[in-house]
N, C-alpha and C positions, 0 to 999 in steps of 0.2 A: 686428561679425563674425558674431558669433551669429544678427544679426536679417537677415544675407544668406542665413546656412546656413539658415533658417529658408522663407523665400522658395523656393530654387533648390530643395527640398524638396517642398514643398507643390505646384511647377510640376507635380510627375511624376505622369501619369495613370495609377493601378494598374489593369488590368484584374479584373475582379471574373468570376466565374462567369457563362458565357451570354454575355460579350462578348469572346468570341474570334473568334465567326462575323463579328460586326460589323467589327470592326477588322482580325483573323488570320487568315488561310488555312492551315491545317495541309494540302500538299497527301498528302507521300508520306512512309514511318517503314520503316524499315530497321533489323531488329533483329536481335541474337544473344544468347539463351538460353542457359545453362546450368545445370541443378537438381543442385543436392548432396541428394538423399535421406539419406545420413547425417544430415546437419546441418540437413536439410529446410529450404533455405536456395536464394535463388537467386542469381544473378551474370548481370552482362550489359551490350550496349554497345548504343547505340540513336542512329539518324541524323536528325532531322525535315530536311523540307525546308518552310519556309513563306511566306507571301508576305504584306507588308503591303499592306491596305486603307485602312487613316485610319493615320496618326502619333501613336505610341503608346510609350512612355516606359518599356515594358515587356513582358514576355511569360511566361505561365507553363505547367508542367505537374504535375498533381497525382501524387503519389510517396509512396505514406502507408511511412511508419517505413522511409524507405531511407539509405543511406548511398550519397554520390556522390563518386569517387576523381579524376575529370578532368572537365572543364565545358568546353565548346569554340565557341564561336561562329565561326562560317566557318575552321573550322581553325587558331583561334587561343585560347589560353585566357580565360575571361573571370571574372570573379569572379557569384557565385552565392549565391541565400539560398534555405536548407533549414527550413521552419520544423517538417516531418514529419510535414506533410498536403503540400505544395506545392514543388516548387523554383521559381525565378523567377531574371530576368536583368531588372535596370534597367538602358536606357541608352535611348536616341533610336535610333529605329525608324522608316525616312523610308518612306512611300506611294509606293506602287509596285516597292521591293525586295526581293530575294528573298535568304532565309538559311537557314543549318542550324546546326543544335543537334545537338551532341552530348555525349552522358552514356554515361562506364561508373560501375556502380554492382552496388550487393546490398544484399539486405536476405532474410531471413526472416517471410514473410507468416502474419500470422497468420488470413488465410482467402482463398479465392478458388483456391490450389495447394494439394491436398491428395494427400500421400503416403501411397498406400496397400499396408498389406503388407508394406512393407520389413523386419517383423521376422520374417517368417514364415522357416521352413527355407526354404520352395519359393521358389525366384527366379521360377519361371513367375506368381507370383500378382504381384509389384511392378509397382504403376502408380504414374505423375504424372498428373492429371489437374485441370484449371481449371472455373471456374463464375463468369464473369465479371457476370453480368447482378443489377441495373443498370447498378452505376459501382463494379465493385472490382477492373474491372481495373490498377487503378493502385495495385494492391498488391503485383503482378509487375510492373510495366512500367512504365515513368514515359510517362502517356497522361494521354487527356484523359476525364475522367468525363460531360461534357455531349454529351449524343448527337447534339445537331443540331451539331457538329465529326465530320465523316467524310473522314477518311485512307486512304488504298492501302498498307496494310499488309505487306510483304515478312520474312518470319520464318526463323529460323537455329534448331535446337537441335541443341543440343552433347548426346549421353548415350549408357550404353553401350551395344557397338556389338551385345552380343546382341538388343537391344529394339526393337519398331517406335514409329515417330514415324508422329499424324496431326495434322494441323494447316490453317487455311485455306490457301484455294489451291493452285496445282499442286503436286508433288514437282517440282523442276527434275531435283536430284542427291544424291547423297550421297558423300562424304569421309570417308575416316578416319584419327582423328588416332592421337596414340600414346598410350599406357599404355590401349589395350580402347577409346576413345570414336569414337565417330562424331557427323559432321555431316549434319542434312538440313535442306536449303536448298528452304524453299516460296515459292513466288509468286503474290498478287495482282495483280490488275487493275484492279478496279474499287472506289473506297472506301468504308467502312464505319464505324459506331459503333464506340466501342474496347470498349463492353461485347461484342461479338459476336468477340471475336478470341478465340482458345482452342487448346490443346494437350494431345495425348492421350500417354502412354507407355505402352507395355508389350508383352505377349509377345499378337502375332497375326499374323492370318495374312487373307488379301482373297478376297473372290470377287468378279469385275467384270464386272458388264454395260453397255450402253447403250441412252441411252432413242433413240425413235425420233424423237428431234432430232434424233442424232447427241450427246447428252451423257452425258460418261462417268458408270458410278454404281459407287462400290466402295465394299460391304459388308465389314467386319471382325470379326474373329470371333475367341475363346482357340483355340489349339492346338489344345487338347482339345477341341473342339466341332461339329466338321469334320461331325457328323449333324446338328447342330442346326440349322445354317444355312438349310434349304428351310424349316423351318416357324417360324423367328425373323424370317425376310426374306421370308416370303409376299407374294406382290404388289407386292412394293416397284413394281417396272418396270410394271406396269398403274397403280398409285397415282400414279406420275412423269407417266404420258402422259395421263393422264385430268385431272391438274389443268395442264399444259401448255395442252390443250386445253378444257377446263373458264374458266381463267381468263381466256382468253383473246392473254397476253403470254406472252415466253419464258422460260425459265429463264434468271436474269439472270447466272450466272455462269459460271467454268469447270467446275468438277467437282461432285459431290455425292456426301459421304462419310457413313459411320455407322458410331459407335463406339462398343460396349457399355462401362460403365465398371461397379468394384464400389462400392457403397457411394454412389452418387450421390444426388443432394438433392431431384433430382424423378425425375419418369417421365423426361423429354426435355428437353433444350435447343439451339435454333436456332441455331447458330454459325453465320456466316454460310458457308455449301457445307461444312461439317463438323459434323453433329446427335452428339450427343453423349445418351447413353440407358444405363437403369439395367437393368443386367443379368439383372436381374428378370424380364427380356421376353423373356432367351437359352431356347426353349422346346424341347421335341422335340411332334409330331405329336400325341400325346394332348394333352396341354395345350394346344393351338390352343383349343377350345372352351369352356375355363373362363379362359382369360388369354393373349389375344394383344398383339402389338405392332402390327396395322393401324390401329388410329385414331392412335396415337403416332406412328408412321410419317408416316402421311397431317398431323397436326397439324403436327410438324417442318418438313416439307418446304413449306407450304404459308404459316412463314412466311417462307420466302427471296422469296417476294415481300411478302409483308404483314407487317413488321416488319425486314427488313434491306434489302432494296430502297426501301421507304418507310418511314420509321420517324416515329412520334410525337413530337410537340418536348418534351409531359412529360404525367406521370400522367393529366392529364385528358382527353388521350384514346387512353388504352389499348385503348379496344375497338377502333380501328382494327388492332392486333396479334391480340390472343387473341380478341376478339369474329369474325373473319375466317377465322383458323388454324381454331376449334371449326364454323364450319359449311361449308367448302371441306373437312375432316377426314369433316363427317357424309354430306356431298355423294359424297364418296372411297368411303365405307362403302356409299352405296346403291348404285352403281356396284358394288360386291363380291356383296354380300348380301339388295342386292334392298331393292323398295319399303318394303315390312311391315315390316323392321326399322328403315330409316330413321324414319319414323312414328311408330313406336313409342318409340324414342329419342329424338323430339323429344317425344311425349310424355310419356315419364319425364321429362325437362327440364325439361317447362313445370308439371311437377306439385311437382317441387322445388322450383321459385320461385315458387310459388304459396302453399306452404307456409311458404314463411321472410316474403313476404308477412303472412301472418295472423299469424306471430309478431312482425309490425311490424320487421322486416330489409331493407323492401324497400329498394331501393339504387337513386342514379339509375347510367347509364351515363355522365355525364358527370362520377361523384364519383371523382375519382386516390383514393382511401379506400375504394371500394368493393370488395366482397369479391370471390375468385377465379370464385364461382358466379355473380356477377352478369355479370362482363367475359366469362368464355367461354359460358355456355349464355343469359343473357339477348342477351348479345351476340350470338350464331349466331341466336337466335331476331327479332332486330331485324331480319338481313341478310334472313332468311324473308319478313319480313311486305314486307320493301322493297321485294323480287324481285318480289311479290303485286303491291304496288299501282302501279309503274311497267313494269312487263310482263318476263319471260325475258329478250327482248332486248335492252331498251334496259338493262336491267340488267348483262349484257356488255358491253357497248359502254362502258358508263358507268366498268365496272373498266378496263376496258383503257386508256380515254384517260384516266381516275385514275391508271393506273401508268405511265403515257407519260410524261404532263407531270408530275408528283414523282418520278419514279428518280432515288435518289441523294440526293432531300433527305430533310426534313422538314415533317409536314405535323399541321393542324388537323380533328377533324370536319366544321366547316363547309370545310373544301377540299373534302373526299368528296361532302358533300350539295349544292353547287355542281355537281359536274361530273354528280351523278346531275339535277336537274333541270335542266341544260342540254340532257342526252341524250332525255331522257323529256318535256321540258316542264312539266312537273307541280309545284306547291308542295309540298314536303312539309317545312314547319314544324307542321304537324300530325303526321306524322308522328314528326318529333323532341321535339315536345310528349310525348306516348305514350308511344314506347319507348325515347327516348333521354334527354330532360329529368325523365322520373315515376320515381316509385320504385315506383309499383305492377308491374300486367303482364296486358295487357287480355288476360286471360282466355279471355274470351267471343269474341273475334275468333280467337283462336289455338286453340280448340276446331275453331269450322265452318271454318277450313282443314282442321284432320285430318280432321273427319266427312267432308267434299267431297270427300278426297284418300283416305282409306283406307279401305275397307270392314268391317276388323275392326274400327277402332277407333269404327267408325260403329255398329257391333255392339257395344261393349264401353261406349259411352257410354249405349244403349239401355239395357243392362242397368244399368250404374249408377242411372237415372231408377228401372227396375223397385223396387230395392233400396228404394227410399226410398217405397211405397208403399206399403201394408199389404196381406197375404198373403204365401204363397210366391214363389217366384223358380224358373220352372220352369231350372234348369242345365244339364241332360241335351239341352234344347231348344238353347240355348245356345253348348253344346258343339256337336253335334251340324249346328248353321250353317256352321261356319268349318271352316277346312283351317289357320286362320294360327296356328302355332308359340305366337306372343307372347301374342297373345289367351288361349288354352291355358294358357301359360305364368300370367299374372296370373287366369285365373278361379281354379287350383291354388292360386297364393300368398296369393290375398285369401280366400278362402272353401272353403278346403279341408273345416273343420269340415259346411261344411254341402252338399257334393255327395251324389251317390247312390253307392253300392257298384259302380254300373253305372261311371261316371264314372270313379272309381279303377279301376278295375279295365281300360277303354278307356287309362287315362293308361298302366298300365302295360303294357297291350298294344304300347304306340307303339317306335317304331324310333327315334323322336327324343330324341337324349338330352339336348336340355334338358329337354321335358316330366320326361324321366325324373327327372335330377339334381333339379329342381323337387317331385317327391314325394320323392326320400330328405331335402331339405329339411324340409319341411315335417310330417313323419310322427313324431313325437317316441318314442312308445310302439308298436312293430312288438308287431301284436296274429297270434294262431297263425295265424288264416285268411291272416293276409300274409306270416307269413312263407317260405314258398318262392317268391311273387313278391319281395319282398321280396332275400333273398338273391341273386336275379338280378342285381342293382343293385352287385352285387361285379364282376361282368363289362362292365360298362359301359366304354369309350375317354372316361373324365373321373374326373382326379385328383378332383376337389371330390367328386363322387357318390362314388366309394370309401370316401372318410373320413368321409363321411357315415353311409354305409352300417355301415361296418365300426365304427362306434362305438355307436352304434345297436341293431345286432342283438349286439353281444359286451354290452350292457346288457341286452338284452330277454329273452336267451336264456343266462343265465349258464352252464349246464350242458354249451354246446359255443363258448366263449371259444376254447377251444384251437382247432379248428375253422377257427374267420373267421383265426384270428391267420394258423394254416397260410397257408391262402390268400393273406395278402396278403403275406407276407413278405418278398421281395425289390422291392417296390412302395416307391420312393422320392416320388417327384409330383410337385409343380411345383417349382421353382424353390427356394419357400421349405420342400421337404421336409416338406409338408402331412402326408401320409401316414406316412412313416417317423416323424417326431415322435411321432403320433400312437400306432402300432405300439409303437414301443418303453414309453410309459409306461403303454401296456395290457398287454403282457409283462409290466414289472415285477410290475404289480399282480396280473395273473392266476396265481393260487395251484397250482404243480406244475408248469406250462408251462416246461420246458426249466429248472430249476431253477438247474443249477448253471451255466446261463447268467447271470442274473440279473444278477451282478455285470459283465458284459459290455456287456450293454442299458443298465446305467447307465451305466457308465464314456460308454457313445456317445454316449449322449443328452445327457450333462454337457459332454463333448467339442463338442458343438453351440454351446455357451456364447460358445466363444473367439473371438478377434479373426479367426482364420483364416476366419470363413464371414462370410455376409452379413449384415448385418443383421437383416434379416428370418426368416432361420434362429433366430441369435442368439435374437430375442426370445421365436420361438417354443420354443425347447427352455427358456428362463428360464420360462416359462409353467407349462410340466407339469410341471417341476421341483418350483416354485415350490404347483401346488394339488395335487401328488401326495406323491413323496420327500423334497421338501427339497432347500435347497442346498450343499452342500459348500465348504469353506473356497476352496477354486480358484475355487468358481463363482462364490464369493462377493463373490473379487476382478477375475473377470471382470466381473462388474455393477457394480461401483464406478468398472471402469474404461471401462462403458458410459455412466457418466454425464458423460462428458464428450465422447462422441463427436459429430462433426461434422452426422450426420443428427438434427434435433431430432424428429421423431419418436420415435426410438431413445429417445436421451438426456432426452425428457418422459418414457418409459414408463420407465427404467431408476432415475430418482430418483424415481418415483412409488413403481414398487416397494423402493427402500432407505426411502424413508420408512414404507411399513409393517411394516419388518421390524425399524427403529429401536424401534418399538412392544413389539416382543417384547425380553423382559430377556434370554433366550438369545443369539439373534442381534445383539443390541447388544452383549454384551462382547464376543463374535467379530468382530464389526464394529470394536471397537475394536482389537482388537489386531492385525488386517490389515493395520489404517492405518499401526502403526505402523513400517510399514514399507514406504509408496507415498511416493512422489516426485512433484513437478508439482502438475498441474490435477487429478488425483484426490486428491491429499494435501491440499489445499487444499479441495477441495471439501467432504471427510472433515469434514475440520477444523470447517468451517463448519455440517453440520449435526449432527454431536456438541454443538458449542457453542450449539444451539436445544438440545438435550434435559436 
């Protein structure tokens, strides 16, 4: 008996990862959503429809840590194994029939849904927001993690009815149910990787245009930011039409949205027709010039064709995605800002991999391991040299009938380098030899492009040769050639030490204020003869030059502190309160300035600390805190409980700093005794590095 159950057993074909495509067609997923933010918990019901290819003993979908309440195979129940990475359904699964799976289920993700804000007063700050890529969407969703399985995703979310939902695909409608919640019902078309599906919540509000496809584009924005919006979404609609036309294919979908989110993991990410972006980038008008959102912008969008229209079958060839996005992004920017800055920015690029190069870094592009710098600027720099050596056009041509023939699937490097030398003629495993197979980065060929193409940089490479010769470097000559900003900009940064007073003093004659921002850079000790130009550098339209400036001269010039402070007072700055940061922990220090303020400037700047701001704020008020006053028991416990937070940028600097502070005998009994009174993943973490001291 035993040696039959043994048999009938062993018959059943388990599907393994990667052979769903073979066997399973997942074609359409029909879901409904709903987030408990209290409980930071999700719930929800999900419909596949699929179709068999071969006969198959089995079917599965990946569902990490979920619990599943009813299992339904053609609307009947069936029996199910949750191991909690996977559920699965064995039974005989005949070629050629079509079925549906359905699961309601919950589970509490421990990453990929990240609620944020819910404990603040202000309800306007709560969001939900996703971050699915590579394969975690099946941490909310019971999906499939392997991306060459692409479904037509249809999405439901349930939440309350004050808040807006973005999500892929159209808005059909929306419904509301009882006790405050509403339903918005979106719909796709056409199918996608599950890493690309995603959900935004919270409190905004749309500005809508459309591009001259006729596709609609709506831009999202907080409540409160109703000014921000012309210089956060600069160019969006010139960026749409230029790579429309640039790439040559359409925009493959129905709409295309952008969602600021707080606290997000990168700059951007490509949902498919719903880019999802870190709030960082929500600017007003000054800030355009020290921190916009047009390359991010332009990267986003550009890969709804190169990475959700086509996508990669795995790692190894990523640079079809980001190596694409980064020079269709740079393409975007020349088109904005003109030849001389493209140029230039591929020159920075090429000098940064040239550099990690001599540090023995270099990377090929065909390593799935290779670093982020390698995929997007070696990468953008491969498409460059391509463009070169099979012509403009046939290089058109070549993306177009590339994204013709793969829409919708998955695809290899060598499918891309096939259709380019079908179009062009041309071998280029030489090519791939170079700059796709090498780890170096021919240099020497990616220079006399620039020489050939830019005239500054043709001027700017001169003078490097100069540098390296014995004698002076006449600068004044130099300078004095070019009209180009950049050029300008890098003679300033590399050799400020050794210009003429003529030079300085030209720089700060200029109306341009990078050169400008460029000296309050670089000027460490503002000596008397500078300073009234100098001071000028206060009135500058660039948050960075301000705080430059203003910290600078309140060093240089101790005797009128009070002075710059006046002046800049009501000056908050970018995004991450560059400025104001800055301000307040020069008040403190500044001796009689508003005195019985003092206690005021602290409290705000501590107040900076907390979970209520971004990130980036965050670290920055931990900063001055941290090399000026000191941290306060509050703050203290705001940092501890920074080291657990979801951005690991954040959370590397927040245990870097309790690890020095563990050092001090003061603030480790303090430390200790905070703890003893956290809960969770900071109590725990407490725990653990108490237990190293």
């Amino acid at each position: 008996m035993k040696y039959i159950f043994f048999l009938l057993f062993s018959s059943i074909t388990f599907l393994a990862v990667g052979q769903h495509q073979d066997r399973v067609d997942f074609v359409h997923a029909k879901a409904t959503i709903q987030p408990d933010p209290v409980q930071k918990r999700i719930s929800g019901q999900v419909t596949y429809s699929f179709e068999i290819l071969k006969d198959v003993d089995s079917i599965f979908l990946d569902a990490k840590n979920m619990g599943f309440s009813l299992v339904k195979l053609n609307n009947r129940k069936v029996k199910s194994f949750n191991d909690g990475k996977t559920i699965s359904i064995k039974k005989r699964f005949k070629e050629g029939k079509s079925y549906r799976l359905s699961l309601e289920f919950n589970t509490k993700p421990k990453q990929t849904v990240y609620f944020i804000s819910w404990e603040d007063s202000d309800p306007n700050n709560n969001q939900i927001w996703t971050q699915g890529q590579g394969k975690y969407t099946s941490h909310w969703l019971p999906s499939l993690d392997d991306m060459t399985e692409k479904v037509e995703f249809d999405l439901t979310i349930v939440t309350n009815d004050e808040l807006k939902v973005v999500a892929n695909g159209k808005l059909v409608d929306t419904q509301m149910k009882s006790k405050g919640l509403k339903k918005w019902r979106f719909d796709m078309q056409k199918p996608m990787s599950s890493y690309l599906l995603a959900f935004v919540i919270g409190d905004y509000k749309k500005e809508s245009l459309v591009s001259k496809s006729g596709i609609p584009i709506v831009n999202f924005f907080y409540s409160k930011d109703s000014l921000l919006v012309e210089p956060t979404y600069r160019y969006t609609k010139r960026i749409f039409d230029f790579l429309e036309n640039e790439i040559g294919a359409p925009y493959p979908w129905q709409n295309y949205k952008q969602v600021p989110v707080k606290d997000f993991l990168y700059a951007g990410m490509e949902n498919t027709g719903a880019t999802v972006f870190s709030d960082g980038y929500v600017i007003d008008s000054i800030s355009f010039v020290d921190k916009n959102y047009v390359n991010v912008n332009a990267h986003e969008l550009t890969h709804q064709w190169f990475g959700n229209l086509v996508t990669e079958k795995d790692g190894g060839h990523h640079w079809l995605h980001e190596g694409f996005a980064t020079y269709y992004a740079y393409l975007a920017e020349k088109n904005i800002f003109g030849e001389d800055h493209y140029y230039w920015k591929l020159y920075s690029s090429l000098i940064e991999l040239q550099n990690g190069v001599d540090r023995g870094e270099g990377q090929s592009l065909m390593d799935p391991k290779a670093s982020s710098l390698v995929f997007y600027e070696k990468g953008a720099w491969a498409l460059v040299m391509l463009r070169e050596q099979v012509g403009h056009g046939s290089f058109k041509e070549g993306i177009k009938n590339y994204l013709k023939k793969y829409q919708f699937k998955n695809v290899m490097i060598s499918d891309f380098l096939e259709e380019m030398e079908q179009v062009s003629g041309k071998d280029l495993s030489l090519f791939e030899k170079d700059w796709l197979a090498g780890k170096d980065i021919p240099i020497g060929l990616a220079k006399k492009l620039l020489q050939q193409n830019s005239p500054s940089l043709d001027l700017w490479l001169s003078l490097e040769e100069d540098m390296k010769k014995e004698g002076d470097v006449d600068f004044d000559k130099y300078w004095q050639q070019t009209s180009s900003v950049h050029l300008k900009k890098r003679i300033l940064d590399k050799y400020f030490e050794r210009l003429s007073d003529d030079v300085v003093d030209l720089a700060f004659a200029s109306d341009t204020i990078p050169i400008r921002q460029t000296l309050a850079m670089n000027i460490e000790n503002v000596s008397d003869s500078l300073k009234t130009k100098f001071e000028t550098l206060l009135e500058d339209e660039s948050y960075v030059t301000i705080e430059n400036a203003l910290f600078k001269l309140w060093t240089s010039f101790p005797e009128e502190k009070a002075k710059y402070l006046e002046k800049t007072k009501k000056i908050h700055g970018l995004p991450n309160k560059n400025v104001r940061l800055l301000w307040l922990a020069l008040a403190i220090l500044t001796e009689k300035y508003e005195g019985r303020s003092t206690p005021v400037f602290f409290d705000e700047l501590s107040g900076y600390t907390s979970s209520k701001y971004s990130w980036e704020v965050r670290m920055g008020a931990f900063q001055y805190l941290n090399e000026t006053i000191g941290l306060t028991d509050v703050v203290l416990k705001s940092l501890i409980e920074a080291s657990t937070h979801h951005s690991w940028q954040f959370k590397k600097y927040a245990r870097n700093l309790l690890d020095g502070l563990l050092k001090d005998a003061d603030y480790k009994k303090r430390l200790e005794t905070i703890t003893k009174g956290l809960k969770g993943g900071s109590l725990h973490y407490m725990n653990s590095k108490l237990g190293e001291q």
